[in-house]
PAPA-287623 format. One line per 4 residues: number of its first residue (from 1); their letters; for each residue x, y, z of N, C-alpha, C. Coordinates in steps of 0.2 Angstrom, whole numbers. Atoms other than C-alpha are relative to their C-alpha. Example, Ala and Ser with C-alpha at 12.3 -4.5 7.8 and 13.67 -1.06 7.14 Angstrom:
BEGIN
1	AS	4/-6/0/62/-22/39/4/6/0 | -4/-6/-1/68/-5/36/-4/5/3
***
This chain:
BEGIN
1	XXXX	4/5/-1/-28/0/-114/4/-7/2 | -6/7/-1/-22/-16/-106/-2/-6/-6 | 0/4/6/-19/-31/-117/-2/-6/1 | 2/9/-2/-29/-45/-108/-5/0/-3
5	XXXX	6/2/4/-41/-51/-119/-6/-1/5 | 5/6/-5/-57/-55/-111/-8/2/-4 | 8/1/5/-77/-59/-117/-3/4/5 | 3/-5/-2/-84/-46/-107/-6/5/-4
9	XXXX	3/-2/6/-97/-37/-117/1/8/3 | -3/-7/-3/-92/-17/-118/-7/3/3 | 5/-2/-3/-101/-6/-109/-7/4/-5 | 7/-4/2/-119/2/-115/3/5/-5
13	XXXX	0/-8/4/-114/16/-129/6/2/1 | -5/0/1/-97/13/-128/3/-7/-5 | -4/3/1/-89/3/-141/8/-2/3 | -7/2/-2/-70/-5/-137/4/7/-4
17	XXXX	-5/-5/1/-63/7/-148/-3/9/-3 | 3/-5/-1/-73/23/-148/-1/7/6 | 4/-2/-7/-72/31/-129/6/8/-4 | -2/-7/3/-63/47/-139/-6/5/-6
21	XXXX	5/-2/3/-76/48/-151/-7/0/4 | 6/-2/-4/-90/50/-138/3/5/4 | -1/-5/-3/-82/61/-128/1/6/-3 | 0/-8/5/-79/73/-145/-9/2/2
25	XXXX	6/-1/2/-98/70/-147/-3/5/9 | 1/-5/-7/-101/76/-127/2/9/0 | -2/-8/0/-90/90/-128/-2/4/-4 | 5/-5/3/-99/98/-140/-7/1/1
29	XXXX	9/-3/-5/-116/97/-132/0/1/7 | 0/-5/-5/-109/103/-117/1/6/3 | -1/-9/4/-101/118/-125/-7/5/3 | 7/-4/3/-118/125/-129/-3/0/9
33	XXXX	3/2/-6/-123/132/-113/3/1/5 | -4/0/-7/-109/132/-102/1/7/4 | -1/-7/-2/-108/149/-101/-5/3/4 | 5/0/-2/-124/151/-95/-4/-5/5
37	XXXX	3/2/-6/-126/138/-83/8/2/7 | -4/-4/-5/-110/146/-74/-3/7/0 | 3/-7/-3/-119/163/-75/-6/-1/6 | 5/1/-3/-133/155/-68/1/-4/8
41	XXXX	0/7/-3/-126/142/-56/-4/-3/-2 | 7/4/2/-138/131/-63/5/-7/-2 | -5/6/0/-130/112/-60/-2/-2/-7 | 3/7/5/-130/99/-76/-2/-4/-2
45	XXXX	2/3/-1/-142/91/-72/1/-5/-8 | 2/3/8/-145/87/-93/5/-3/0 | -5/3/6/-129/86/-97/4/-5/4 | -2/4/-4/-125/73/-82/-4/-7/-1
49	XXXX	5/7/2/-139/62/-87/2/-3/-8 | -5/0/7/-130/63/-107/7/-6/2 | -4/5/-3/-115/58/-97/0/-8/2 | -1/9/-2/-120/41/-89/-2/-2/-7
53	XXXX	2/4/5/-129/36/-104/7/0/-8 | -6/0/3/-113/38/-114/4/-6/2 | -2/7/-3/-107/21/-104/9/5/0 | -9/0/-1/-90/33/-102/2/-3/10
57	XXXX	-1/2/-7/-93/29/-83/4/-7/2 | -2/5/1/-87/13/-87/8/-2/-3 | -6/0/6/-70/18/-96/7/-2/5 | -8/2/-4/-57/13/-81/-3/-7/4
61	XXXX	2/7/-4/-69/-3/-73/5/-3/-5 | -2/6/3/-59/-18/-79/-2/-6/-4 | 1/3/5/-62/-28/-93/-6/-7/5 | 5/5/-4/-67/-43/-80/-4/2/3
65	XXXX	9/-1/-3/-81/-33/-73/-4/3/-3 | 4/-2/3/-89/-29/-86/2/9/-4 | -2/-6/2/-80/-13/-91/6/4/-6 | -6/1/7/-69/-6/-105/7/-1/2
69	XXXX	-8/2/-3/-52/-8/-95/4/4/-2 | -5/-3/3/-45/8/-100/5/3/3 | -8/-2/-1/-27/16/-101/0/9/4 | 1/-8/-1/-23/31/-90/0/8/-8
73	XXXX	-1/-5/5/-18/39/-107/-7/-1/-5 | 7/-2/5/-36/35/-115/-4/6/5 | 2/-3/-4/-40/43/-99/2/5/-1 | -3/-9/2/-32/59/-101/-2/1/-7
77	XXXX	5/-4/5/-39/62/-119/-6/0/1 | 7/0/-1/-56/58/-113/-3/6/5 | -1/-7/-6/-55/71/-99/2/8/-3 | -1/-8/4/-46/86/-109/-6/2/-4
81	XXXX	4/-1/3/-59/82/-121/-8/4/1 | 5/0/-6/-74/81/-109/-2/7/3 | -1/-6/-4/-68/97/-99/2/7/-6 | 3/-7/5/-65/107/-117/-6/3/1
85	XXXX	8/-1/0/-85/107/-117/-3/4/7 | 2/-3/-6/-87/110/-98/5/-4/3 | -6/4/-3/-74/106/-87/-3/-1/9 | 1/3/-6/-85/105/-71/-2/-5/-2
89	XXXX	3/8/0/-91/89/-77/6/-3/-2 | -4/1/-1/-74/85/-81/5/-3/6 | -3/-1/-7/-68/88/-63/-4/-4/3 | 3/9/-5/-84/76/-56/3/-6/-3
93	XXXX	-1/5/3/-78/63/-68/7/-2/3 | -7/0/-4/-62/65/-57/0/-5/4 | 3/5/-7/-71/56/-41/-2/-4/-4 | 1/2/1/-79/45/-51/7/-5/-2
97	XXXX	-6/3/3/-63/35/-60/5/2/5 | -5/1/-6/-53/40/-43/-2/-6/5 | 3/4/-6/-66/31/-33/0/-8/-3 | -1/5/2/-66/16/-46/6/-2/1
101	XXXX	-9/3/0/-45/14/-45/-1/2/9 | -1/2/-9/-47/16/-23/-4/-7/1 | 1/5/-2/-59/3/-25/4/-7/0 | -4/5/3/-48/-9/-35/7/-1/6
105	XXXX	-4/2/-4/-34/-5/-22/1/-1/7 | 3/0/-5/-41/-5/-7/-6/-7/4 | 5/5/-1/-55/-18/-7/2/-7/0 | 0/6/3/-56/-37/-8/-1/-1/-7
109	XXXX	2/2/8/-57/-47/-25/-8/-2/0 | 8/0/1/-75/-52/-18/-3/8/-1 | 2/-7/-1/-80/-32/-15/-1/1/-9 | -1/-4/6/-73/-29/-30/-6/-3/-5
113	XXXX	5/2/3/-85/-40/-40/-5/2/1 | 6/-4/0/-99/-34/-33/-3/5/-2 | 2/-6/3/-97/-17/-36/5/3/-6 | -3/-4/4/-86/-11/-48/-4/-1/-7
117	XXXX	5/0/5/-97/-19/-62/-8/6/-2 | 5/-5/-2/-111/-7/-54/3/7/0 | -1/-7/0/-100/8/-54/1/0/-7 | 0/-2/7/-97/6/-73/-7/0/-4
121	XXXX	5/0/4/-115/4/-79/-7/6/3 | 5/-3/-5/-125/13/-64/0/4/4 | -1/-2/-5/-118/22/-52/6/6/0 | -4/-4/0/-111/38/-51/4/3/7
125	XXXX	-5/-1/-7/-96/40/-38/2/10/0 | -3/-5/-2/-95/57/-30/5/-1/5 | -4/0/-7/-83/62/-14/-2/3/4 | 2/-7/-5/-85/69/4/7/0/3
129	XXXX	-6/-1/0/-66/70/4/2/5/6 | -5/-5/-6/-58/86/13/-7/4/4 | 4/-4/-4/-65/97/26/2/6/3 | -1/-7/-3/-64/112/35/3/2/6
133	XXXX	-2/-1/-8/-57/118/51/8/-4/2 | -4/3/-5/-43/106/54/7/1/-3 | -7/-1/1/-22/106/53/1/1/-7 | -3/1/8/-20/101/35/-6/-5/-4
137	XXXX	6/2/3/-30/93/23/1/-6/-1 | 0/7/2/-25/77/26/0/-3/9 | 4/1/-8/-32/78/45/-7/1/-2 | 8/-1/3/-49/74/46/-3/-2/7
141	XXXX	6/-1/-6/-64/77/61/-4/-7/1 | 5/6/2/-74/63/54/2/-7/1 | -2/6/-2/-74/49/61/-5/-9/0 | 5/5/1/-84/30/59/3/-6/10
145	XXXX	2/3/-4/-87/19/77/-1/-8/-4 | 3/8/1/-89/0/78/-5/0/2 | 7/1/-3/-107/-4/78/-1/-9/-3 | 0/7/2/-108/-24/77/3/-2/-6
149	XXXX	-4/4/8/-103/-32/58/0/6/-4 | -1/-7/3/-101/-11/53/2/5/2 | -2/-7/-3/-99/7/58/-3/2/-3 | 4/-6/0/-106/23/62/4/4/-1
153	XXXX	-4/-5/2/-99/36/53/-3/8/2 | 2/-8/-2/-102/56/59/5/2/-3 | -3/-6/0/-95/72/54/-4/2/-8 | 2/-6/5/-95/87/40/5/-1/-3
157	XXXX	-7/-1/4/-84/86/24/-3/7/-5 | 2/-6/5/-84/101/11/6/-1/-6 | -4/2/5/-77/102/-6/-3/-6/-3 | 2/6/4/-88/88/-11/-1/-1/-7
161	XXXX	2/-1/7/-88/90/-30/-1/-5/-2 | 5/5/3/-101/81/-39/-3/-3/5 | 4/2/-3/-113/79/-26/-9/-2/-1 | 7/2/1/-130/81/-33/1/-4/-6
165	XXXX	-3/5/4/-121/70/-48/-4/-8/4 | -3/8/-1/-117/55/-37/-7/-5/3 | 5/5/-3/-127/40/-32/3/-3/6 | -3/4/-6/-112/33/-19/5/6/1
169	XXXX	-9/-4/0/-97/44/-12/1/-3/5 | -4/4/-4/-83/39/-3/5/7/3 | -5/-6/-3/-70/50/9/3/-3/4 | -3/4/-7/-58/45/24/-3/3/5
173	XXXX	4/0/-4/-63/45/39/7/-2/6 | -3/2/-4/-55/42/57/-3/-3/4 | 3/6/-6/-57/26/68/0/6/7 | -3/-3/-5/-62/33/82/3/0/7
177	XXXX	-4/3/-5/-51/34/96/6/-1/1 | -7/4/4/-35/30/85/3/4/-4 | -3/-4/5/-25/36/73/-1/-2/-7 | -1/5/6/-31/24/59/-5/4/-5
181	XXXX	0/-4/6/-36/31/43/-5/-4/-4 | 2/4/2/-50/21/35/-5/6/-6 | 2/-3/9/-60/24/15/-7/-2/1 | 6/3/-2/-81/24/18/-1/0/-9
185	XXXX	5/-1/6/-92/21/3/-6/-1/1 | 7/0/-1/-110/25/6/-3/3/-5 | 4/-3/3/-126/28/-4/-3/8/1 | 3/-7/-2/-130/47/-6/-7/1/3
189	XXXX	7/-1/-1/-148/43/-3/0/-4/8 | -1/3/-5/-142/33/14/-3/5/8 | 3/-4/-6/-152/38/31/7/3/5 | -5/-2/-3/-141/51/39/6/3/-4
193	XXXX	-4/-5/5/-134/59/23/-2/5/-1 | 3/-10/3/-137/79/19/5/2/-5 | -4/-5/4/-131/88/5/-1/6/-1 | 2/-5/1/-130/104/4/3/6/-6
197	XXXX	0/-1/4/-130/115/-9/2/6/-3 | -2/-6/-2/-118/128/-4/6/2/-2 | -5/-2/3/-105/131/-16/-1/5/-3 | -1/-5/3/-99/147/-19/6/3/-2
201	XXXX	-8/-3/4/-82/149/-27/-1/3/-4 | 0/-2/6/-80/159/-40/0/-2/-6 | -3/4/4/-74/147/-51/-2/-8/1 | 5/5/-3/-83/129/-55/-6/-1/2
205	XXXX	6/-1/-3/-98/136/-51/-5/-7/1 | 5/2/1/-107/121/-57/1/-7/2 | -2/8/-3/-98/105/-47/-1/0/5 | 1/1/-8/-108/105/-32/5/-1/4
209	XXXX	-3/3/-6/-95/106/-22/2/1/8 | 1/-3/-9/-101/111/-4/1/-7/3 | 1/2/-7/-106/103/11/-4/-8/-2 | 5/6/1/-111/84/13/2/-1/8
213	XXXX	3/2/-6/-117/80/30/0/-7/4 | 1/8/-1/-116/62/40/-2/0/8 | 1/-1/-7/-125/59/56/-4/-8/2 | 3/4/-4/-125/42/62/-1/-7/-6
217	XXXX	1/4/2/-124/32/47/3/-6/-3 | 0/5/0/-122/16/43/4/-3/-6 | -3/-1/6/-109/9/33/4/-10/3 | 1/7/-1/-108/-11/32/11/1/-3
221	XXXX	-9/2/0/-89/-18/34/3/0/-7 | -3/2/7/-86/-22/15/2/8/-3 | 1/-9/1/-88/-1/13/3/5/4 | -4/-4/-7/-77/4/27/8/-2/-2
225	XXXX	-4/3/0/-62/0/19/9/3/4 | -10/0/-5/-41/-2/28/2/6/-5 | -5/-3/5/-30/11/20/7/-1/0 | -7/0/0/-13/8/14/5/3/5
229	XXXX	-3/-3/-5/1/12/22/4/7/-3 | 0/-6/5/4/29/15/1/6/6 | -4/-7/-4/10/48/21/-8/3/3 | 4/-4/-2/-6/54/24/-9/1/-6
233	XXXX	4/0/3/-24/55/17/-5/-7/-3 | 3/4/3/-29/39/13/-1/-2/-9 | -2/3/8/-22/37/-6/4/-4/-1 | -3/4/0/-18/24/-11/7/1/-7
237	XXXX	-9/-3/5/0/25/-25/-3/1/-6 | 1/1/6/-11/20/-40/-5/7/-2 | 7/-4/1/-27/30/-36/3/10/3 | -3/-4/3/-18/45/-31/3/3/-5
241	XXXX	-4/-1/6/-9/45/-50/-8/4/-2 | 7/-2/3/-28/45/-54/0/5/-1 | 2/-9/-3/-33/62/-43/1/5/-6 | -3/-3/1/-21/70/-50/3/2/-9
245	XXXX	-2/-1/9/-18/65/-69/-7/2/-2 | 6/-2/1/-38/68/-71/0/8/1 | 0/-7/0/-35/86/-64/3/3/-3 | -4/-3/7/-22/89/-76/-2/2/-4
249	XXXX	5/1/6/-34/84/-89/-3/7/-1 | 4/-6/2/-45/96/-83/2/8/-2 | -5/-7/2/-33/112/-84/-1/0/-8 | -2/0/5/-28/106/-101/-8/1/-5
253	XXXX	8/-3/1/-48/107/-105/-2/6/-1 | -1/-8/0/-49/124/-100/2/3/-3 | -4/-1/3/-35/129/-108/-3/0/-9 | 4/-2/9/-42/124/-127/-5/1/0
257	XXXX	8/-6/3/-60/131/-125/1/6/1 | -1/-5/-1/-51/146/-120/2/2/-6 | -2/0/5/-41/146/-134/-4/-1/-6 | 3/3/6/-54/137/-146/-7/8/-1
261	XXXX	4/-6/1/-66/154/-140/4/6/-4 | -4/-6/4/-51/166/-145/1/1/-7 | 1/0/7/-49/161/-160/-6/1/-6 | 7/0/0/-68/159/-163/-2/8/-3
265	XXXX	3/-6/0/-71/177/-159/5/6/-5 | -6/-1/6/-55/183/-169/-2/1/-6 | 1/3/5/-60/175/-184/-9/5/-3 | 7/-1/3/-79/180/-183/-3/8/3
269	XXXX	2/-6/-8/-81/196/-168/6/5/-2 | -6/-8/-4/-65/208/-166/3/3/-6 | -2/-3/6/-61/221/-176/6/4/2 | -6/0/-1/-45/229/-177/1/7/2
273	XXXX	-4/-7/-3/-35/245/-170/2/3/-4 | -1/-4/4/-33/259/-179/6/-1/-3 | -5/-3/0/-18/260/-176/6/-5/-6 | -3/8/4/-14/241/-187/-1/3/-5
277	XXXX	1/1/6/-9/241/-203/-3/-6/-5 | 5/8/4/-19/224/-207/-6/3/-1 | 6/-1/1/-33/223/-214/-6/-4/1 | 7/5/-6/-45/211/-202/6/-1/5
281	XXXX	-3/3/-5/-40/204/-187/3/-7/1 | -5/9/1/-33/187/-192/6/3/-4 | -7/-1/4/-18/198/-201/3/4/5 | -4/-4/-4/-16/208/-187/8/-7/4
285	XXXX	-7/3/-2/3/204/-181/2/0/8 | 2/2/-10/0/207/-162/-4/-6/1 | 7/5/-1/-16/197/-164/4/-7/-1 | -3/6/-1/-6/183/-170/4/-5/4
289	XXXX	-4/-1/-6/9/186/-159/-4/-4/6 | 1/1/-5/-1/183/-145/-6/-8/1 | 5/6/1/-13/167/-152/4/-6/-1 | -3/4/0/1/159/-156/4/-2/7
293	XXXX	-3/-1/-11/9/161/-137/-4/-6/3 | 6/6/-4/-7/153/-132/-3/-5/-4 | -2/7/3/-5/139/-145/6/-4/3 | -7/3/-2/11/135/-139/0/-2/9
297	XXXX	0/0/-6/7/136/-121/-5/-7/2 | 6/8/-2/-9/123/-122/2/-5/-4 | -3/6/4/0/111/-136/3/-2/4 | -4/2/-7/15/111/-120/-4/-4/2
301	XXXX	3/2/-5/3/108/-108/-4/-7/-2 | 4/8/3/-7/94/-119/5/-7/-1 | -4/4/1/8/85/-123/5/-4/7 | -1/2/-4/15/86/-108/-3/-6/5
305	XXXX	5/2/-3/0/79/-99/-2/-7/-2 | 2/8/2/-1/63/-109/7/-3/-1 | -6/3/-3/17/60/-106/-1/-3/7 | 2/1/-3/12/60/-91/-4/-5/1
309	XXXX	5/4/1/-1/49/-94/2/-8/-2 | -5/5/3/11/36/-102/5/-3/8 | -4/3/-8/21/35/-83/-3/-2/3 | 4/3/-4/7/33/-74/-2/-9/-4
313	XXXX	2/8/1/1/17/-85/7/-6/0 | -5/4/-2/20/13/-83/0/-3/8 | 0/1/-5/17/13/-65/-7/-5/3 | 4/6/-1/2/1/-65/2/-6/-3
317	XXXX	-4/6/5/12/-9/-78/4/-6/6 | -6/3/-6/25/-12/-61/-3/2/7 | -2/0/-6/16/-13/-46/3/2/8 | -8/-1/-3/28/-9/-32/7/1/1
321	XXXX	-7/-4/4/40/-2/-43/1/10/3 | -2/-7/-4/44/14/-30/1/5/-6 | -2/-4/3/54/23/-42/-4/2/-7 | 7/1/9/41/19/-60/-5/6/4
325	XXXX	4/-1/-2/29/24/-49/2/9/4 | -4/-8/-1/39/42/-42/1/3/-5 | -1/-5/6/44/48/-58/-7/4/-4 | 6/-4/0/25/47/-62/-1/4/4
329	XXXX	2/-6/-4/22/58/-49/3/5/-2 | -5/-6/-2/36/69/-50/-5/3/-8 | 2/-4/8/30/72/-72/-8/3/1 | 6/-1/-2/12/72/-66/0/6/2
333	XXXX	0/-6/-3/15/86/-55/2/4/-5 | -2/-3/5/24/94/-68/-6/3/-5 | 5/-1/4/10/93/-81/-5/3/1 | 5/-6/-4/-3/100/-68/3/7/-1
337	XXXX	-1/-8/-1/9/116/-65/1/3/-7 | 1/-3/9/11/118/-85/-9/2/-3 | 9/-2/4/-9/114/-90/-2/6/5 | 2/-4/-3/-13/124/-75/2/9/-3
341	XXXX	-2/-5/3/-4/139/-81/-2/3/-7 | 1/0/7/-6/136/-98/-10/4/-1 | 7/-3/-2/-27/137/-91/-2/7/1 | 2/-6/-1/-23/154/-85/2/4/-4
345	XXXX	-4/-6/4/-13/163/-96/-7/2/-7 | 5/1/6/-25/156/-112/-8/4/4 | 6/-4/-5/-40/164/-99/1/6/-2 | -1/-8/1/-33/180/-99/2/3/-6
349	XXXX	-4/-2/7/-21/183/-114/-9/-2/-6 | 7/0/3/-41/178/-124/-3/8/0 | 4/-6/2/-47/197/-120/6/4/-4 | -5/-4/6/-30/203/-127/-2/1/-7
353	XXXX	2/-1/7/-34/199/-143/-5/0/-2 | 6/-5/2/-51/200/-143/-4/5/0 | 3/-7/-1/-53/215/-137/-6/2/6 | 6/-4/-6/-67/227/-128/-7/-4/2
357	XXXX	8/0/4/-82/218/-136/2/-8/5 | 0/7/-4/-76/200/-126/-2/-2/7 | -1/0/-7/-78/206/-109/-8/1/3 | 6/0/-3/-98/206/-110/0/-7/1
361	XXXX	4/8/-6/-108/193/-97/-2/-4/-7 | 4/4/3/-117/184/-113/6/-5/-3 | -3/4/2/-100/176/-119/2/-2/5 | -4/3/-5/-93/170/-102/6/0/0
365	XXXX	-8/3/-2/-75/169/-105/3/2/5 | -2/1/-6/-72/175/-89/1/-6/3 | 2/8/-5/-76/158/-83/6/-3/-1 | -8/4/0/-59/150/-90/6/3/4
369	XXXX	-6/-2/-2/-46/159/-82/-5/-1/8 | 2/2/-8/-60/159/-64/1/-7/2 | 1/8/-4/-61/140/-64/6/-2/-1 | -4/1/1/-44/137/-70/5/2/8
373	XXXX	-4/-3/-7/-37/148/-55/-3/-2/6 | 4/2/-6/-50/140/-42/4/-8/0 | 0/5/-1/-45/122/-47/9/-2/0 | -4/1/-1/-28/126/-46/4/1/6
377	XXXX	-2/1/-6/-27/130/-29/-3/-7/4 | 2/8/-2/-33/112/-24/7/-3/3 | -6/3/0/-15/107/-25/5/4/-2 | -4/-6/3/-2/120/-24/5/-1/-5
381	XXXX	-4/0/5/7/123/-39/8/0/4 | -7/0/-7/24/128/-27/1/-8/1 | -4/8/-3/27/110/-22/-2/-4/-5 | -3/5/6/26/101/-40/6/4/0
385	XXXX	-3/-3/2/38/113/-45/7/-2/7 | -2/3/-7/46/107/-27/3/-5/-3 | -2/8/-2/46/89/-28/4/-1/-8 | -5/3/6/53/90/-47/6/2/2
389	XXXX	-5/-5/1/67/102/-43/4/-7/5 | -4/4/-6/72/89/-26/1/-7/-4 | -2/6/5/70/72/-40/5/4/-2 | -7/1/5/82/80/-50/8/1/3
393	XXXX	-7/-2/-4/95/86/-37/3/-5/5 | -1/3/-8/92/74/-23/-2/-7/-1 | 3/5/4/84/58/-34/-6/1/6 | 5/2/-3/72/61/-20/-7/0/-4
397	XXXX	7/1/3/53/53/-24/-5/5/4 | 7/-4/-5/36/64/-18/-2/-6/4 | 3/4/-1/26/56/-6/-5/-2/-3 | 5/4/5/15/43/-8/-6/3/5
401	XXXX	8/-4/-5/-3/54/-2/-3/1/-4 | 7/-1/4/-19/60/-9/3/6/-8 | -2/-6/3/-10/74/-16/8/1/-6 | -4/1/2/4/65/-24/3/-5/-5
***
């Protein structure tokens, strides 16, 4: 948390020193169910309307707008935490607090007063981010026109996660005509938005993350924002740290409901093999062998990940400190390809030890190692493991993109 004092009053159902202790209280009432609204697709509706009313929407607005002002590293516990119980509400909470820190670096200081106040108490930020069809994902179709004091914004993004979520989303977009890179924010309920409601990954199931539609609509100047001068994508240095330490998060989420099931079912469900000399399955020495593996690999990965989380608040600390603000990437990456692993191993290595009886539909645990390997390919693991190997050998930094 930063250390500027200020008379701001905290947000709604967040005390200053509580946003860990509301997101235990969440993760436990998101649990309940989660299995069962991925069997069903059946979106969060309940548990998204729990969410706002928790004022954690409010946990990275800035203290001057009415908001708790917090630390990437409060961030990273609230998000592990969050994503133990369900990690697609995790993963929306991603665009939400990525789209707060674009605001911040992107916008005016008038903009920013107007709205960042309203994204912490009222307004939930989706994305209509990447899309389909084109070179790479940081080429986009979508384009906004000058239309008087604003733009008309056209085309199709996909991947929108947290659509039926949001109140506002934002994406880049291409002037058209040019090469210029610019960041919309428009209301989801705005004339000329569609969502659609066509996610079918396997993994995730329950982060709306299809199709949002734009035809023709209207996006007043203050909301059509410049983008940095950046490699690609439209991320800015701070708000890419964001992206990408929030998806960390969620891996490391994954990972201990996965494990918090194993154990569970160990403990109360799985009986033993003949062939063991123990006498339950908490003595078996396989069983342990293998629980301990997957304590060691998500302890890793959690430690890791809030180290991480400690670089990045060093690189909001410094501004335009290239290199503060590089090393955060390079560990950040790192942390992702650890939690992510860590998410699948712990996914899989869970039916080892539980056995035959784990692999019916009523428990779900297929779902952690599905969504873990869905949200892993967002960002290929292959290139953290890249850009750290080239930092060490070559001091070279990652680029500064959406992705980095």
């Amino acid at each position: 948390m930063t250390t500027t004092e200020s008379t701001a009053a905290p947000i709604a159902g967040i005390a200053p020193e509580d946003p860990l202790r509301v997101a235990e209280r969440l993760r436990d009432e998101f649990r309940a169910g989660a299995a069962e609204r991925d069997r069903e697709r059946k979106f969060p509706y309940e548990q998204c309307a729990a969410f706002r009313a928790s004022g954690l929407l409010g946990l990275m607005v800035p203290r001057e707008h009415g908001g708790y002002g917090g630390s990437f590293t409060e961030l990273m516990k609230v998000v592990i935490t969050i994503s133990a119980g369900d990690s697609n509400i995790g993963q929306m909470y991603q665009l939400h607090t990525g789209g707060i820190r674009l605001m911040q670096e992107f916008a005016s200081p008038a903009v920013q007063a107007r709205w960042l106040p309203r994204f912490g108490r009222e307004l939930w930020i989706t994305n209509a981010y990447s899309e389909v069809g084109t070179k790479s994902v940081n080429d986009f179709n979508t384009t906004v026109t000058r239309d008087g004091g604003g733009w008309r914004l056209n085309g199709r993004k996909f991947y929108c996660t947290g659509s039926l979520a949001g109140d506002i989303t934002f994406g880049p977009c291409q002037v058209a005509g040019s090469d210029e890179v610019r960041v919309f924010f428009t209301p989801t309920t705005a004339d000329g938005v569609t969502i659609y409601d066509d996610w079918t990954g396997f993994g995730q199931r329950t982060t709306a993350s299809g199709t949002t539609e734009f035809q023709n609509v209207w996006i007043p100047d203050e909301l059509c924002l410049g983008s940095p001068d950046t490699e690609g994508g439209g991320g800015g240095a701070v708000t890419s740290l964001n992206y990408q330490a929030v998806h960390t998060g969620v891996f490391v989420g994954i990972a201990r409901n996965a494990l918090d099931d194993a154990v569970e079912f160990v403990r109360t469900r799985a009986r033993l093999w003949y062939e063991s000399p123990a006498d339950q399955a908490t003595n078996d020495l396989y069983t342990q062998l293998r629980v301990g593996e997957m304590k060691t690999a998500v302890d890793a990965a959690e430690l890791l990940s809030l180290r991480a989380a400690e670089l990045c608040d060093e690189a909001v600390a410094h501004p335009g400190d290239a290199h503060i603000r590089g090393e955060a990437s390079v560990v950040t990456g790192q942390a992702r390809e650890a939690a992510a692993e860590a998410a699948m191993f712990a996914g899989s290595t869970l039916f080892k030890v539980c056995g035959a009886g784990s692999v019916l539909e009523k428990y779900g645990f297929d779902r952690h190692w599905r969504n873990a390997r869905t949200l892993s390919l967002h960002n290929p693991l292959d290139f953290k493991s890249m850009h750290a190997g080239d930092y060490l050998l070559n001091d070279a930094l990652p680029p500064v993109d959406s992705y980095n």
